[in-house]
MARBA-3410 file (N, C-alpha, C, O; in Angstrom, 1 decimal):
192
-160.0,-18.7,84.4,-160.1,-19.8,83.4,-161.0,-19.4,82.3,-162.0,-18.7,82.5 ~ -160.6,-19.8,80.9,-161.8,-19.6,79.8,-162.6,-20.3,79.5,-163.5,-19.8,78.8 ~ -162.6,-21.7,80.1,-163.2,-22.3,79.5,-162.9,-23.7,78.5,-163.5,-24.7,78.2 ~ -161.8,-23.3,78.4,-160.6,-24.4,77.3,-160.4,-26.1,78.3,-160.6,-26.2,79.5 ~ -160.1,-26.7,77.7,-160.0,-28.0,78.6,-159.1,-28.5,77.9,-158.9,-28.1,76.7
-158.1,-29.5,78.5,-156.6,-30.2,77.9,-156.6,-31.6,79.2,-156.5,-31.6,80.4 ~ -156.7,-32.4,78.3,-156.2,-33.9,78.7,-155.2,-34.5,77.8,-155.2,-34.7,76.6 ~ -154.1,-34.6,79.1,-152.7,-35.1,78.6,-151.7,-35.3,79.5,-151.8,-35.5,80.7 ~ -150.4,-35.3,78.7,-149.2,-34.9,79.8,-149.4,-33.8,79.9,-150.0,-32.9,79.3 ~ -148.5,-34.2,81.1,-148.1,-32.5,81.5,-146.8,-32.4,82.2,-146.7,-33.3,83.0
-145.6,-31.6,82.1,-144.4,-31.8,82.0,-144.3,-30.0,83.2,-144.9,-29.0,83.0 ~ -143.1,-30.3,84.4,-142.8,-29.1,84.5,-144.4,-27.5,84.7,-144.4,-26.2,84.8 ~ -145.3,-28.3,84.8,-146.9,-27.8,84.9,-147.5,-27.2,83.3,-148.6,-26.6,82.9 ~ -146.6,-27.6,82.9,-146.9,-27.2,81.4,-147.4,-28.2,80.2,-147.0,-29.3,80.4 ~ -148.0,-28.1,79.4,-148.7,-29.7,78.8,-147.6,-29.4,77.4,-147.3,-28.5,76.7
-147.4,-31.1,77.7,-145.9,-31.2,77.4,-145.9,-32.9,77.0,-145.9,-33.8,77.9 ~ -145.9,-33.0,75.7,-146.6,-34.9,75.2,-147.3,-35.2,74.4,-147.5,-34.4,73.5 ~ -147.7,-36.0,74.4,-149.3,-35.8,73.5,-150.5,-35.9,74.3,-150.7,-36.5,75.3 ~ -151.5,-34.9,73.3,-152.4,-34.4,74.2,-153.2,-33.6,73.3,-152.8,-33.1,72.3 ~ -154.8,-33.5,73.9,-155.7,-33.2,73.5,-156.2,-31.9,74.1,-156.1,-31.7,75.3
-156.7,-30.9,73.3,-156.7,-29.5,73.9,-158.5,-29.3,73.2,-158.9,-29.4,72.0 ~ -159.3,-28.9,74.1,-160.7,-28.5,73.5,-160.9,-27.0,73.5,-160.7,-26.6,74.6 ~ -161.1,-26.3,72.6,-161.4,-24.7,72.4,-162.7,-24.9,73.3,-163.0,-26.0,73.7 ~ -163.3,-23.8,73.8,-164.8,-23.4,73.8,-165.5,-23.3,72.9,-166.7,-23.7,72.8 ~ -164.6,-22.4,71.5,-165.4,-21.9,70.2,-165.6,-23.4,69.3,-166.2,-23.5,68.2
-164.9,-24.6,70.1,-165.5,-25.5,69.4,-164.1,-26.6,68.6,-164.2,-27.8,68.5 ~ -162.8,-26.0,68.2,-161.9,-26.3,67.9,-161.3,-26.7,69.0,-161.4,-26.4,70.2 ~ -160.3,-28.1,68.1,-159.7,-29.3,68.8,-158.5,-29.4,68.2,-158.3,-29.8,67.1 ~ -157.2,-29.0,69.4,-156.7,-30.1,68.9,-155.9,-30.9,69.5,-155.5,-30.7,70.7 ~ -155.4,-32.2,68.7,-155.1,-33.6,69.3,-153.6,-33.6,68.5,-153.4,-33.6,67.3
-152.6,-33.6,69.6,-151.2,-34.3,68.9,-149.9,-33.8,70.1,-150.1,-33.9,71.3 ~ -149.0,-33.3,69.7,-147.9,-33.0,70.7,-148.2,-31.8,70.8,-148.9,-30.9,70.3 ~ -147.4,-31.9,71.9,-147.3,-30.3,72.7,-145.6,-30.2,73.5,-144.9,-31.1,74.1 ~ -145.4,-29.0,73.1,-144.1,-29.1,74.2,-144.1,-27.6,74.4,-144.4,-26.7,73.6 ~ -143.5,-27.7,76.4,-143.5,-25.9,76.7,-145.3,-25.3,76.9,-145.6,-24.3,77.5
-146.1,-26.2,76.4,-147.6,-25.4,76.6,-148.2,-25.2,75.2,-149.4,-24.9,75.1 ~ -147.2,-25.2,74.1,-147.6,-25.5,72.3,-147.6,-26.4,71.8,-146.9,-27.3,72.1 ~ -148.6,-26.4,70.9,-148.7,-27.8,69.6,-147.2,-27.3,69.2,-146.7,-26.2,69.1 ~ -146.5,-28.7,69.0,-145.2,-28.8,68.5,-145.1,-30.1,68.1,-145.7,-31.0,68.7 ~ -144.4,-30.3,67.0,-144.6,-31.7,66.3,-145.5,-32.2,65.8,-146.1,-31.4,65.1
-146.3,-33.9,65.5,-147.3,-34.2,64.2,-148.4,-33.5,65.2,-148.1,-33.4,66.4 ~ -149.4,-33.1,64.9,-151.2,-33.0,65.0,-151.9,-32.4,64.0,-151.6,-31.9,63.0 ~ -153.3,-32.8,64.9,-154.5,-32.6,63.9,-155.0,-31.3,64.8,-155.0,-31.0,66.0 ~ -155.4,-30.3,63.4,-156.2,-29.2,64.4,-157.5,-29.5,63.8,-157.4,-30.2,62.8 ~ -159.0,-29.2,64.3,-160.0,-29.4,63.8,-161.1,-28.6,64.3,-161.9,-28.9,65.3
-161.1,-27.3,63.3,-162.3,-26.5,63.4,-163.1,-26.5,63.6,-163.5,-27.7,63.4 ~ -164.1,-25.7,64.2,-165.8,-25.9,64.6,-166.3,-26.0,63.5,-167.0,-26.9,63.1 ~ -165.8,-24.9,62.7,-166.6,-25.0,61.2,-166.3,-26.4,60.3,-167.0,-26.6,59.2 ~ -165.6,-27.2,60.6,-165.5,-28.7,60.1,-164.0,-28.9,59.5,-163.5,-30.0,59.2 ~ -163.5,-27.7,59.3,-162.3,-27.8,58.5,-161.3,-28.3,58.9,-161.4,-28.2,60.2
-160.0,-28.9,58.5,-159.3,-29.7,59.4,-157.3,-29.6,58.8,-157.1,-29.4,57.6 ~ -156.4,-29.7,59.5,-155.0,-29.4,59.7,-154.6,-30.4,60.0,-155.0,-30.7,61.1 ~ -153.8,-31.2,59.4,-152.8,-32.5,59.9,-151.4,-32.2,59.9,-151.3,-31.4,58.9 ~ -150.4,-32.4,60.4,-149.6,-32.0,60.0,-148.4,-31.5,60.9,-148.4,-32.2,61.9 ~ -147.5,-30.7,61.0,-146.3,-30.3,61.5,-146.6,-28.7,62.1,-147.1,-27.7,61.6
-146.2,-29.0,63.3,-146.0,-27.7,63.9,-145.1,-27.5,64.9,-144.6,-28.3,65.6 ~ -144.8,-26.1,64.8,-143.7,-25.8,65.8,-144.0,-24.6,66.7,-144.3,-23.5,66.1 ~ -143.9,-24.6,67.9,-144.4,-23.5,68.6,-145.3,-22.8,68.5,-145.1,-21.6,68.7 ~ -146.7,-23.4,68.3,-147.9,-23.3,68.2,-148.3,-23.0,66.6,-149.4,-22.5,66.2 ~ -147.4,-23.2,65.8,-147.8,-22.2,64.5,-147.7,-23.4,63.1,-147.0,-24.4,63.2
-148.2,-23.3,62.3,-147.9,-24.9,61.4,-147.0,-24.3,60.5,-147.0,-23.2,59.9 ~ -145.9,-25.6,60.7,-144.5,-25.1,60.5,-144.0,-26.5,59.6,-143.9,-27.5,60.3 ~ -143.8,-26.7,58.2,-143.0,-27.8,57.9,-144.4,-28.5,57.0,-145.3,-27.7,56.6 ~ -144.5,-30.1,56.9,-145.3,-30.9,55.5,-146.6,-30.7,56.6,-146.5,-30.8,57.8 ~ -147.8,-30.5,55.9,-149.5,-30.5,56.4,-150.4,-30.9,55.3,-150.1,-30.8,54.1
-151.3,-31.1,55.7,-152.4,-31.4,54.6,-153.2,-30.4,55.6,-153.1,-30.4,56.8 ~ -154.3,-29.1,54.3,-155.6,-28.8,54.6,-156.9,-29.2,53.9,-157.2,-29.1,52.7 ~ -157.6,-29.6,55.0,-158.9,-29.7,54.1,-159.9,-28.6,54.2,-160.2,-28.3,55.4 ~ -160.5,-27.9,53.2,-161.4,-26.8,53.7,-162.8,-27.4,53.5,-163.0,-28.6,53.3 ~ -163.7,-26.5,53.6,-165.3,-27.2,53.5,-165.8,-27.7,52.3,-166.5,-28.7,52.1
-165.2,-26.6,51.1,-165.4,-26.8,50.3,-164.7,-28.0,49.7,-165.2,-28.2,48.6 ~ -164.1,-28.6,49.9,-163.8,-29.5,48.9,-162.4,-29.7,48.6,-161.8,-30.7,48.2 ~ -162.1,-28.2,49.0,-161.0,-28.1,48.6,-159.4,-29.0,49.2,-159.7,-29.4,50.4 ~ -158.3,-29.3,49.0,-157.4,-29.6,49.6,-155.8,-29.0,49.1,-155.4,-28.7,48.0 ~ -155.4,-28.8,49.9,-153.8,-27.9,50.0,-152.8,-29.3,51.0,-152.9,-29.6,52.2
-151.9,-29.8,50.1,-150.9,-30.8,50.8,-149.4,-30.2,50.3,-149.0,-30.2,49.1 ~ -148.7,-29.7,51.6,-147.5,-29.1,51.1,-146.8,-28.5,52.7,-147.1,-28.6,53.9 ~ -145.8,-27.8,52.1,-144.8,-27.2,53.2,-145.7,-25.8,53.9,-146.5,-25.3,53.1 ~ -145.7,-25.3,55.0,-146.1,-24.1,55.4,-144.9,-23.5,56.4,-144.2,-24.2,57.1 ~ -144.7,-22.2,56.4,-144.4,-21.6,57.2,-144.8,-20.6,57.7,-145.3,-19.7,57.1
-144.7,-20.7,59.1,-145.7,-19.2,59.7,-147.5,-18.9,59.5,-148.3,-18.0,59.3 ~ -147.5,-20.7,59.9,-149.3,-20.5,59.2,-149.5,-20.3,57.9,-150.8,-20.2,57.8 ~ -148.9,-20.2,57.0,-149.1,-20.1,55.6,-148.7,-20.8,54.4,-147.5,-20.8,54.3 ~ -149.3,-21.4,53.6,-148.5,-22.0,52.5,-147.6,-21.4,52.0,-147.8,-20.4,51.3 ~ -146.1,-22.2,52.1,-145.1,-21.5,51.9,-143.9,-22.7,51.6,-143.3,-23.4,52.4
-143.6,-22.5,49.9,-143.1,-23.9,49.6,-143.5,-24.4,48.6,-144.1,-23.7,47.8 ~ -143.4,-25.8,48.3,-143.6,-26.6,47.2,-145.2,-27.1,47.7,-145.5,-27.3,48.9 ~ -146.3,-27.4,46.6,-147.4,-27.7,47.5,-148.2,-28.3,46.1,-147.8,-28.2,45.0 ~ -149.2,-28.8,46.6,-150.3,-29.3,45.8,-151.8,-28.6,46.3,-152.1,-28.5,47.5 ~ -152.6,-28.2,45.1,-154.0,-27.4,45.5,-154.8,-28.0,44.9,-154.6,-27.9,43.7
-155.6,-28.8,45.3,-156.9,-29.8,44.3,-157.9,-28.9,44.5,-158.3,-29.0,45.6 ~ -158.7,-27.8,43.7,-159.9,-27.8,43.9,-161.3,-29.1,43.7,-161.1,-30.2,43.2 ~ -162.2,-28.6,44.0,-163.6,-29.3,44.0,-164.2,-29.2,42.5,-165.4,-29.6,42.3 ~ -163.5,-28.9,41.7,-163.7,-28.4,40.2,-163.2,-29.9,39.2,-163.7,-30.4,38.2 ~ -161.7,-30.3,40.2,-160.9,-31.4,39.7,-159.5,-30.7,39.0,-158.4,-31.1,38.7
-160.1,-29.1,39.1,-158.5,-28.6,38.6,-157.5,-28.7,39.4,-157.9,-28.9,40.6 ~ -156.1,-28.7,39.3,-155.2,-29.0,40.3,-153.8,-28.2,39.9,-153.5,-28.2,38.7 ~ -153.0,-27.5,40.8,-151.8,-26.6,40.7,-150.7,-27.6,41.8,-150.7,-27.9,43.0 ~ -150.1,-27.9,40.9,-148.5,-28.3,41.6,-147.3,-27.2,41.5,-147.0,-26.9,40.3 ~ -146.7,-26.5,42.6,-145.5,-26.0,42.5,-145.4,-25.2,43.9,-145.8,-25.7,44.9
-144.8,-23.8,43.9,-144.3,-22.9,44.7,-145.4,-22.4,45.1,-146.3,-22.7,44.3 ~ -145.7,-21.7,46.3,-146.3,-21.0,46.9,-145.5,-20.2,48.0,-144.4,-20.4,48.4 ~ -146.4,-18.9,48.4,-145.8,-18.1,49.2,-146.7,-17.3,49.6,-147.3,-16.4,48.9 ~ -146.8,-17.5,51.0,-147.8,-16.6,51.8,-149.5,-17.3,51.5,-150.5,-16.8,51.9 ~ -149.3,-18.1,51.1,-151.2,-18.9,51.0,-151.2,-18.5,49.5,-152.3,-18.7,49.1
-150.3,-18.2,48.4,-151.1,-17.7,46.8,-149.9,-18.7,46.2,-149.0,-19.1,46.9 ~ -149.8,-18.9,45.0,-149.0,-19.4,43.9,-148.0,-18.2,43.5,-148.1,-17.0,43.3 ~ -147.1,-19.2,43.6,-145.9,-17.9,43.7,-144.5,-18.8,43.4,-144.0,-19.7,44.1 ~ -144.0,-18.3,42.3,-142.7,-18.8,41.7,-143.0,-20.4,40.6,-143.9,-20.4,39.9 ~ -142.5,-20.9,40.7,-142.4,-22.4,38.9,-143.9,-22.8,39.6,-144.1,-22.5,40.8
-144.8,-23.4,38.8,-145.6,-24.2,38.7,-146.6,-24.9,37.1,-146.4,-24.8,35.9 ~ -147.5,-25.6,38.0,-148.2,-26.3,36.6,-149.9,-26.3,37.1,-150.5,-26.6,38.2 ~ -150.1,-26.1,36.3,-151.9,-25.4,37.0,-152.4,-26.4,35.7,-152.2,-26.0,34.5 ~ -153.1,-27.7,36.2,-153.9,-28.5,35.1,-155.7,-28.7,35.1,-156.1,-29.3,36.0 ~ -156.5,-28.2,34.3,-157.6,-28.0,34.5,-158.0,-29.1,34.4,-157.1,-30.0,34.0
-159.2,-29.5,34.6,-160.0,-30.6,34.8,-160.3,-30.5,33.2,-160.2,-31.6,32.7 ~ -160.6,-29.7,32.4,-160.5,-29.9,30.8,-159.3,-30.5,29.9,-159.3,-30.8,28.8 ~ -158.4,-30.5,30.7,-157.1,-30.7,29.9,-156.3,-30.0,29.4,-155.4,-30.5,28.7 ~ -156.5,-28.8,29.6,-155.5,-27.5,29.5,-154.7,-27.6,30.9,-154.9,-28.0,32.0 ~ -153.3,-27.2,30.1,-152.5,-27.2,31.3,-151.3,-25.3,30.9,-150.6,-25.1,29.9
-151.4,-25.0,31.4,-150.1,-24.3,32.3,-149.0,-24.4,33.1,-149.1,-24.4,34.3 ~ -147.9,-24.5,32.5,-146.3,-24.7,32.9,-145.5,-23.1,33.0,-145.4,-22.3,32.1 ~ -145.2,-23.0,34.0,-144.5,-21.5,34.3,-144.5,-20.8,35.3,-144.7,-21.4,36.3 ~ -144.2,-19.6,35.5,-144.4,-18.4,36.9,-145.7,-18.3,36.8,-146.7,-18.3,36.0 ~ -145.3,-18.0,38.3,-146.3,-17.0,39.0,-146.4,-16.3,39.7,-146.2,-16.9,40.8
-146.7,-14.8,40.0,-147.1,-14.2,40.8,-148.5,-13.8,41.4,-149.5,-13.7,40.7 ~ -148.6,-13.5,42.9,-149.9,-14.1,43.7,-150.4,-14.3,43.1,-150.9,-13.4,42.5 ~ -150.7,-15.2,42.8,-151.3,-16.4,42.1,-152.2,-15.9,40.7,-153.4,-16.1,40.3 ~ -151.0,-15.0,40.2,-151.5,-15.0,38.4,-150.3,-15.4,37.7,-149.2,-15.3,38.2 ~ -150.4,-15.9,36.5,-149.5,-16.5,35.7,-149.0,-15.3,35.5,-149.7,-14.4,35.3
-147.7,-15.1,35.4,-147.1,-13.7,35.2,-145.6,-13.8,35.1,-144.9,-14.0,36.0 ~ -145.2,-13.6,33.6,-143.5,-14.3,33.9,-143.7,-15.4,32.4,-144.7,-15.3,31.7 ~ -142.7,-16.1,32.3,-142.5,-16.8,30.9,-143.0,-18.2,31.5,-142.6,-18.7,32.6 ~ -143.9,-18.7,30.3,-144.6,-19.8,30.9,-145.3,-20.3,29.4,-145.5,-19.7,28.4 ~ -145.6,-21.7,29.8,-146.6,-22.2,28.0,-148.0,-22.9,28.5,-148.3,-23.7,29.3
-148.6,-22.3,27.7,-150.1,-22.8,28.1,-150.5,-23.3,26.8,-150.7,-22.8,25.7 ~ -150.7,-25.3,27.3,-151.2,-26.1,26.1,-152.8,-26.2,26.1,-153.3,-26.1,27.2 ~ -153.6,-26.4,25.1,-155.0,-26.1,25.1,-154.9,-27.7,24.8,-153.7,-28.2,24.6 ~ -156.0,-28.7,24.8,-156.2,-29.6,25.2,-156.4,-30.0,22.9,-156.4,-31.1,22.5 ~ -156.4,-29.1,22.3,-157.0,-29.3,21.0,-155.7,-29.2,20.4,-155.8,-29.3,19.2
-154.0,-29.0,21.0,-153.2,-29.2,20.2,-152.2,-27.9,20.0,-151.0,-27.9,19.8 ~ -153.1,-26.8,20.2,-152.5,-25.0,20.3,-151.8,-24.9,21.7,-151.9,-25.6,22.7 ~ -151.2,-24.0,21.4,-150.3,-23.9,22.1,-149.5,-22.5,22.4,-149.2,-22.0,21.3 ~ -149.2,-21.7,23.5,-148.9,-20.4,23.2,-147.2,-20.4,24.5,-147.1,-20.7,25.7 ~ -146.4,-20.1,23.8,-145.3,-19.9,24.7,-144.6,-18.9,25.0,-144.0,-18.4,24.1
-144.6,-18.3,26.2,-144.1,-16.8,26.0,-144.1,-15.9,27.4,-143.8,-16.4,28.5 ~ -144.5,-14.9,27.2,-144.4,-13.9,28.2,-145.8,-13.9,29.1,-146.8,-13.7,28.4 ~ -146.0,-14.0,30.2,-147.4,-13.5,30.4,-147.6,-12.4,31.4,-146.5,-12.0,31.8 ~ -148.4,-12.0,31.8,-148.8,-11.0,32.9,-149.8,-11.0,33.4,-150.7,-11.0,32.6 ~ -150.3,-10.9,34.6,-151.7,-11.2,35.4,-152.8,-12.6,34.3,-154.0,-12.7,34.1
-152.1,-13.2,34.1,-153.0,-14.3,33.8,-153.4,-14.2,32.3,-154.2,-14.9,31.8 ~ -152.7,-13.2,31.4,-153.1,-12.9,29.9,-151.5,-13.1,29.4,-150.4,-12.9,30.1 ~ -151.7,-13.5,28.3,-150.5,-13.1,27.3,-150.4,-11.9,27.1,-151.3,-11.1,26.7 ~ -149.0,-11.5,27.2,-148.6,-10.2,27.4,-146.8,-10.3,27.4,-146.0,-10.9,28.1 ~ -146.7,-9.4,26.1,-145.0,-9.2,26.2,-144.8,-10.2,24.9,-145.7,-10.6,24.2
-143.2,-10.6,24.7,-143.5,-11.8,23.8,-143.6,-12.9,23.7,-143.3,-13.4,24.7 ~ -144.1,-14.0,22.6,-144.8,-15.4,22.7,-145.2,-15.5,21.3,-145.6,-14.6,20.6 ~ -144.7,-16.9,21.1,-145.2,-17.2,20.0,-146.7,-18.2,20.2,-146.8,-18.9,21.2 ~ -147.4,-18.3,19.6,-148.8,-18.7,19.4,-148.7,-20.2,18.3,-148.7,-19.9,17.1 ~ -148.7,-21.3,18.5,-148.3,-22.4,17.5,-149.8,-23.4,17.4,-150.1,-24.3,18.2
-150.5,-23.2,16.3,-151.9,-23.6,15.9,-151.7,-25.3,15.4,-151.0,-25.7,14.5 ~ -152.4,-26.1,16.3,-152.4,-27.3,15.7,-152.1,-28.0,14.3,-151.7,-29.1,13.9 ~ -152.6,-26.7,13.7,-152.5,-27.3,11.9,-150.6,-27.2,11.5,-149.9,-27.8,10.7 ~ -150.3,-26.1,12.6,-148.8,-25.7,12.4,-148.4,-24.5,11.9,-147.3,-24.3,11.5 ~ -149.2,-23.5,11.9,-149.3,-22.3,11.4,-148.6,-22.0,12.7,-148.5,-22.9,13.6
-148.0,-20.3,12.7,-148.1,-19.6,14.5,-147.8,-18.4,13.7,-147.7,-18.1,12.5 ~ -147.9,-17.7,15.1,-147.5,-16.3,15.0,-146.5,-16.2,16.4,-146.7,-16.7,17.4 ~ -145.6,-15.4,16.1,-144.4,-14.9,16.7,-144.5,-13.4,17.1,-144.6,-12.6,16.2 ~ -144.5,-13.2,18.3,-144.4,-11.3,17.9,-145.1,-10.5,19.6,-145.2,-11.1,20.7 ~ -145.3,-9.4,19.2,-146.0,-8.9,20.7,-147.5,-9.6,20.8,-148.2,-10.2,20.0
-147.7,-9.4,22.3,-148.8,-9.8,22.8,-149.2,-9.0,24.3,-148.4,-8.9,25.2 ~ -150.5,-8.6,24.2,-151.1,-7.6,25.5,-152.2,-7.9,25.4,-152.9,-8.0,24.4 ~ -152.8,-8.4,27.0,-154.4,-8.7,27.0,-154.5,-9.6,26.1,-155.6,-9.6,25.5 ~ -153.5,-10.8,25.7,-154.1,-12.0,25.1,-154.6,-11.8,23.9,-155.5,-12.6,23.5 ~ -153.9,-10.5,22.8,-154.3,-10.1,21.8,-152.8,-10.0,20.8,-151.7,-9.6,21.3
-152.8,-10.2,20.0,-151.6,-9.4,19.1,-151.7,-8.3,18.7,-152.6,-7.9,17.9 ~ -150.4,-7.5,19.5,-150.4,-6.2,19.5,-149.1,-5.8,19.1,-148.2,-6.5,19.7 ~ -148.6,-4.8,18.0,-147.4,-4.2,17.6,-147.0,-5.6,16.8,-147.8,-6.3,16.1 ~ -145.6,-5.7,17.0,-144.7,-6.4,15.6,-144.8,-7.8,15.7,-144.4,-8.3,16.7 ~ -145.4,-8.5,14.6,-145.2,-10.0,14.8,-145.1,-11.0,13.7,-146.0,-10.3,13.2
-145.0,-11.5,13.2,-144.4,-12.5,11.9,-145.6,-14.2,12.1,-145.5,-15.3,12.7 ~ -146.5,-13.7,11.4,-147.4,-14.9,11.1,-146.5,-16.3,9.8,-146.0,-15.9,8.7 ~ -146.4,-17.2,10.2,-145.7,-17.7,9.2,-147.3,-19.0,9.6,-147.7,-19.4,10.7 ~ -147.9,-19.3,8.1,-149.1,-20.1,7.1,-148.3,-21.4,7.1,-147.1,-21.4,7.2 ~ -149.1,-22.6,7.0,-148.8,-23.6,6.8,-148.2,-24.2,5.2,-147.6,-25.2,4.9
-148.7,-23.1,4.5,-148.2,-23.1,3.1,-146.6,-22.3,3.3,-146.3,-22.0,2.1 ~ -145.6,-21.9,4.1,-144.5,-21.3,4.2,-144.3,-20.1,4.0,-143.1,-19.8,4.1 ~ -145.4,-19.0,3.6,-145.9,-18.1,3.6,-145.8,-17.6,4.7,-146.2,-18.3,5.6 ~ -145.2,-16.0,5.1,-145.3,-15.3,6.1,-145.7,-14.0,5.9,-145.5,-13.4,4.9 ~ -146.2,-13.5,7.2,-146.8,-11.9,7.2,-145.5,-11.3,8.1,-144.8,-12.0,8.8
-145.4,-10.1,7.9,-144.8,-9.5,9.3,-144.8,-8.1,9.0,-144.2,-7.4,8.3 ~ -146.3,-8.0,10.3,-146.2,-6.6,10.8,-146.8,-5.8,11.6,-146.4,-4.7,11.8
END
């Protein structure tokens, strides 16, 4: 024996129902079981305080969960294989918040990443950097639409300045780089 304790059904000698399972190291958890696994709704709940509501299948969280971590943080979305994996919501403790795809625990595929300033990001992602064609609105009216890569503008995008001015053209490291066509609010354009 380890140590572990479980009050519940028990089915066939196997705990099998709903039921409550005590770790040693401190973790709990309380919901179904079938075969001798959490299967179906429960709550898992860490020593360290952190906590799993949610869907599981054959010991593993599988299907819609909410996590809360210590920080603050919360993750409410699909998982597969223990991992966020799916359509999901991420609130940090900041107030920033990411709605979309995930894969493997990072941001991955369409989403919208809205800061607690009011900057928002619509577009790809790859592990969890904006990377792929996507538009990021600044909360003052600018606006940049285009290509990005690891979290910078990169590739092409046009850049559209509140007053109505932009620039069209390359972009690397969130700079204008190589060929691009500034068109002035006077109708006036540069390109080069």
């Amino acid at each position: 024996a380890n140590g572990d304790m479980y009050a519940g059904d028990w089915k066939d000698g196997n705990m099998d129902g709903q039921g409550k399972y005590f770790f040693t190291n401190g973790d709990i958890y309380e919901g179904i079981f079938l075969d001798g696994k959490f299967h179906g709704q429960g709550n898992f709940i860490y020593a360290n305080g952190e906590k799993y509501e949610g869907a599981w299948s054959g010991g593993i969280r599988t299907g819609d969960g909410n996590y809360f971590f210590n920080s603050g943080e919360m993750f409410s979305g699909n998982w597969q294989g223990n991992k966020q994996t799916g359509r999901g919501i991420y609130t940090f403790t900041n107030g920033d918040r990411y709605e979309g795809m995930f894969l493997d625990g990072k941001f991955h595929g369409q989403g919208t990443f809205t800061y607690l300033g009011g900057n928002t990001y619509t577009g790809d992602y790859k592990d969890d950097h904006r990377t792929g064609w996507g538009v990021y609105t600044y909360t003052n009216g600018d606006k940049y639409e285009g290509q990005f890569l690891d979290g910078k503008y990169h590739g092409q995008g046009t850049f559209t300045y509140l007053n109505g001015a932009t620039y069209k053209g390359a972009w690397k490291d969130n700079k204008r780089n190589g060929q691009g066509t500034s068109t002035y609010t006077s109708g006036e354009e540069y390109t080069g």
